[in-house]
N, C-alpha and C positions, 0 to 999 in steps of 0.2 A: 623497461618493458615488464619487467617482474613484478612492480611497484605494482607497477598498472593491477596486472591480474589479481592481486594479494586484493588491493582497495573494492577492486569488482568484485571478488566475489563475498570478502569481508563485508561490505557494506550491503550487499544482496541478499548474503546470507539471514544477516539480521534483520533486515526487512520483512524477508519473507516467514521468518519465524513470530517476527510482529502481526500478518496478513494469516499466519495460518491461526495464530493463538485466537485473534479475533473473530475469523470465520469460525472456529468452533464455539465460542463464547457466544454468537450468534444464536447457534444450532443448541447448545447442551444448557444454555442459560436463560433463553429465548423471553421466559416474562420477565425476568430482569432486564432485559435488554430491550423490551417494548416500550417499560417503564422510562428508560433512559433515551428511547426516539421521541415519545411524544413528549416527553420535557424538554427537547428539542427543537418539538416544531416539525418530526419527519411522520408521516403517516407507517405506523409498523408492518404495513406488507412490503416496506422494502428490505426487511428485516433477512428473510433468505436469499432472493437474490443479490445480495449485497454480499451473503455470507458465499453464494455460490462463484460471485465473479472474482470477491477475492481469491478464493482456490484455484482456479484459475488463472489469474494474475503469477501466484508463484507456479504454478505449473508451464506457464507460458516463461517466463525470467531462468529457470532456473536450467528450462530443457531445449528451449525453442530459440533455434539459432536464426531461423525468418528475423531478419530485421524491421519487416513492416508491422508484422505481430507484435514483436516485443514495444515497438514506438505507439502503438493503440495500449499496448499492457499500459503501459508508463502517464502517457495522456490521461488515461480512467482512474487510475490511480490518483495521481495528480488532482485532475478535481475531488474524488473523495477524499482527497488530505482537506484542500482548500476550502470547500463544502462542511467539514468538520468542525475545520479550525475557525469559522466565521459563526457557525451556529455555538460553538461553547462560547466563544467571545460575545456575541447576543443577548444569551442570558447571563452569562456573569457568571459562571459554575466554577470556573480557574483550571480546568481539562482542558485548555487547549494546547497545556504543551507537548503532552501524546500526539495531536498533529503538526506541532510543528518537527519532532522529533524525526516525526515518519516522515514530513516532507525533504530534511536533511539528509536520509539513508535514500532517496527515491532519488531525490538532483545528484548529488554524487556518484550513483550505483548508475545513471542514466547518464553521467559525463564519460566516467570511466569506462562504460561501456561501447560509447562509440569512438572511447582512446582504442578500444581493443579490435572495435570492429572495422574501423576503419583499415586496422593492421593488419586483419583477420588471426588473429592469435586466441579467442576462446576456442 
């Protein structure tokens, strides 16, 4: 059961260090980061909302014991990985391992957590 907790929050942790980096990189980088949506194919006003639900995301994961909450963080998340990782695959950029990276800390962080909650031990 200790396993459990060490892998959730290890794998959580770095997620959300990955979600926060990026929602700042959003906010403090912004025309480099318009640059990098519409060579994407993403129109750039999704640029701060994207950078605010991430914050969110780790603010919901890290503190928010509601299990319905956490299962919509994780859902949202999820398609921004997948949504990612199809758009760098599209043009051929070779960045799509960054999503897949983050979709591997997200399935894990999101198994292990309902090892824990089903236990109720977070």
């Amino acid at each position: 059961m200790k396993t459990n907790k060490i892998i959730y929050w290890a794998t959580t942790g770095i997620l959300c260090a990955l979600l926060f980096m990026s929602a700042a990189m959003y906010v403090f980088k912004h025309d480099d980061i318009v640059l990098v949506f519409k060579g994407l194919g993403y129109p750039a006003y999704l640029i701060y909302p994207l950078a605010f639900l991430k914050l969110a995301a780790v603010v919901v994961l890290l503190t928010q014991k509601n299990n319905l909450i956490k299962q919509w963080a994780y859902a949202g998340l999820f398609f921004d990985f997948v949504l990612a990782f199809f758009a760098h695959i599209m043009i051929g950029d070779g960045e799509h391992l960054g999503a897949v990276f983050a979709m591997v800390l997200l399935v894990v962080s999101y198994i292990f957590s309902q090892k824990i909650y089903t236990t109720n031990q977070i």
